[in-house]
C-alpha positions as CSV (number, residue, x, y, z in Angstrom):
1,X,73.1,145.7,28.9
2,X,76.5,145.4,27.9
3,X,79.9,144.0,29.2
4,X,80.6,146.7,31.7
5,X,77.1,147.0,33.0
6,X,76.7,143.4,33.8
7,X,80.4,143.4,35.4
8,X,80.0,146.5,37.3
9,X,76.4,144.6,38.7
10,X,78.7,141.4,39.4
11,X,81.6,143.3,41.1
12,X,82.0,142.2,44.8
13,X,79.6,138.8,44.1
14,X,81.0,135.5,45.0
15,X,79.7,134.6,41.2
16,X,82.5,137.7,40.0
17,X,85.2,136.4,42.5
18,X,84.1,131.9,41.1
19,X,85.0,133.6,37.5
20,X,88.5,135.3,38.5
21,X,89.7,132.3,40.5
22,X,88.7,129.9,37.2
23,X,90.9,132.6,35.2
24,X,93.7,132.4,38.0
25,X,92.8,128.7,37.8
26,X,93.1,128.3,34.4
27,X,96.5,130.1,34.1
28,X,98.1,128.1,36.6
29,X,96.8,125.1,34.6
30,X,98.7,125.9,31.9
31,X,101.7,126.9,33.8
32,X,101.7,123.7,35.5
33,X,101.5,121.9,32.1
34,X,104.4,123.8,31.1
35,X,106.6,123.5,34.1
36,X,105.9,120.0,34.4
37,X,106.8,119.3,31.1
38,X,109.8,121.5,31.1
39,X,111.0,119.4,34.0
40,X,110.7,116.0,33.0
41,X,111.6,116.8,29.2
42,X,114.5,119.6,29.4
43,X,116.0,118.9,33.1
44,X,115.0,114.9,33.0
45,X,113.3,114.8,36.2
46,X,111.5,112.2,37.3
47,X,108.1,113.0,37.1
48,X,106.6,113.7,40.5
49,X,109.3,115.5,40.9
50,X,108.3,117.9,38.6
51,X,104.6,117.6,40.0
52,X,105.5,118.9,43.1
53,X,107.8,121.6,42.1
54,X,104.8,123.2,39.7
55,X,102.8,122.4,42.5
56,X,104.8,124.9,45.0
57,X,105.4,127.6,42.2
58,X,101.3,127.6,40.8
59,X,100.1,127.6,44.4
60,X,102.5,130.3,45.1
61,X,101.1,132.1,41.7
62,X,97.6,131.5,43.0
63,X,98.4,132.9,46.2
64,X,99.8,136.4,44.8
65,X,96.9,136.7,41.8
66,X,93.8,135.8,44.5
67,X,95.0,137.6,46.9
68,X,95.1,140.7,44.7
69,X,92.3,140.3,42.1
70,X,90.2,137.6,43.9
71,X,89.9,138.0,47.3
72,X,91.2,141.2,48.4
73,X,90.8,143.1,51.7
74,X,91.4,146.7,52.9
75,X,94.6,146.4,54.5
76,X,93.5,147.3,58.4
77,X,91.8,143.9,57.7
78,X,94.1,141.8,56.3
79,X,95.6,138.7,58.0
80,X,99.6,138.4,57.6
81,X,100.5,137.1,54.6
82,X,102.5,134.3,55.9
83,X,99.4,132.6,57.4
84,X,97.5,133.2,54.6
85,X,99.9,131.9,52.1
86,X,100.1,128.6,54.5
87,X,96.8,128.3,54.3
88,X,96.3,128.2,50.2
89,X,98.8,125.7,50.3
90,X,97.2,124.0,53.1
91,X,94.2,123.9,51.1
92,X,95.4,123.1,47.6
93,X,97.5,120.3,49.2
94,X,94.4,118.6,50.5
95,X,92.5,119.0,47.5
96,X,95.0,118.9,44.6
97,X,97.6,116.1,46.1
98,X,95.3,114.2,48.8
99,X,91.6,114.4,47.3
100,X,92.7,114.4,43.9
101,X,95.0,111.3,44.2
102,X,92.5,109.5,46.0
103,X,89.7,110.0,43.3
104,X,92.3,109.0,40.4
105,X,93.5,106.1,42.1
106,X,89.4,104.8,42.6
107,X,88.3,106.1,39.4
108,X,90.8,104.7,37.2
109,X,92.5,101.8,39.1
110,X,88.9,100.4,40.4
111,X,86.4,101.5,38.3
112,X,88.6,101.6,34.5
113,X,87.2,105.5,34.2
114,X,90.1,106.8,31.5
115,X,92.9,108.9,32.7
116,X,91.7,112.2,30.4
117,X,87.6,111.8,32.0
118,X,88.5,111.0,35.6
119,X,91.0,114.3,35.7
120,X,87.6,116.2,33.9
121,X,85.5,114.9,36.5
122,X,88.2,116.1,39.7
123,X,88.5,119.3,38.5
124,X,84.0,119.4,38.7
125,X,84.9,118.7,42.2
126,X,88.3,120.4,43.5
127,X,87.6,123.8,41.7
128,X,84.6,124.6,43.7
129,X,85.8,123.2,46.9
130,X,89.1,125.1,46.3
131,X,87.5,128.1,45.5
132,X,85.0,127.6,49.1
133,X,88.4,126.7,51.2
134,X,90.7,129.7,49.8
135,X,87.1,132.2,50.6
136,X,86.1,131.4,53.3
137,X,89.3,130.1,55.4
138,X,92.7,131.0,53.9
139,X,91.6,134.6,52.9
140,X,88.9,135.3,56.1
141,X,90.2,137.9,58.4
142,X,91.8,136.5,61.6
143,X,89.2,136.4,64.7
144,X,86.0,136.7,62.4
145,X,84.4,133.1,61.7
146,X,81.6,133.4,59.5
147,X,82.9,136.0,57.2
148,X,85.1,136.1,53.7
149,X,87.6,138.6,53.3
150,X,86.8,139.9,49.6
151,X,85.7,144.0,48.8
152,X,82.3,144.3,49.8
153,X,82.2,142.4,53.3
154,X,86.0,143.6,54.4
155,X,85.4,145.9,56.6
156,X,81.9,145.9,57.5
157,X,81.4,142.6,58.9
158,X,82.5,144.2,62.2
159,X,80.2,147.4,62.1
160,X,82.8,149.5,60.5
161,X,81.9,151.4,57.4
C-alpha cells in the first residue's frame, strides 16, 4: 500500500483531520517563534507584548488554514465566519493563555519541572484538546449539537445527501 492509498483510506477521518491540524500547528509554532522573536529583538517590545500579538496573528492563521484544509464544510452548511473565527480564538485563548499559564506556573514555579519539559508536556495536553474544541464547537454547523463540520459528515448529519 503506498502513500496515496493509505491517504485516500484516511481522507474524511478525524485521524486525517488530528495530522493536518499538527501541520497547521506546527507552522504556526514556528511563526510564533519568529514573530515573537522579531518583536522583542528588532522592534524591542516587551515580551508579552509580543506574545499576544503572535498570539492574534497565528490564531488568525489557524483560523484561515483549518477552516480550509482541516475542517471544511459545503457552504449551504457553513456557520458565518465571524462566529467561527470568535470561537478559535475563544478556544485557543482558554487553552493556550489560561490553561497553558496555569500548568507552567504549577509545573515549574511549584513542582521545579524545567521550562523546555513542562512546555513539552502542555503541548501533550493543549494540542488534543485544541484540536477536540476547534472540531467539535468552533467549526460545528450552527443548530446541530452533536455533529463536526468536516467533509464526510457536512451535509448528511441532517438527512441530506
Amino acid at each position: 500500500m503506498n502513500l496515496r492509498q493509505i491517504m485516500e483510506k484516511l481522507q474524511g477521518t478525524a485521524l486525517l483531520q488530528f495530522i493536518k491540524f499538527g501541520m497547521v500547528g506546527a507552522l504556526n509554532t514556528v511563526l510564533t517563534y519568529l514573530i515573537s522573536n522579531a518583536g522583542y529583538y528588532l522592534f524591542l517590545l516587551h515580551e508579552q507584548i509580543c506574545n499576544l500579538i503572535a498570539f492574534f496573528i497565528t490564531v488568525l492563521i489557524s483560523y484561515l488554514l483549518n477552516s480550509r484544509f482541516v475542517f471544511s464544510q459545503k457552504e449551504r452548511d457553513a456557520q458565518p465566519w465571524y462566529r467561527a473565527l470568535a470561537k478559535v480564538y475563544v478556544s485557543y485563548g482558554l487553552t493556550e493563555l489560561v490553561l497553558a499559564g496555569m500548568l507552567l506556573f504549577v509545573q515549574e514555579r511549584l513542582l521545579g519541572i524545567p521550562h523546555f519539559i513542562a512546555t513539552f508536556v502542555n503541548l501533550c495536553v493543549t494540542v488534543p484538546l485544541n484540536f477536540f474544541l476547534n472540531k467539535f464547537w468552533a467549526y460545528r454547523k450552527s443548530g446541530s449539537p452533536a455533529a463536526p463540520a468536516d467533509k464526510e459528515t457536512a451535509g448528511t448529519h441532517n438527512g441530506q445527501e
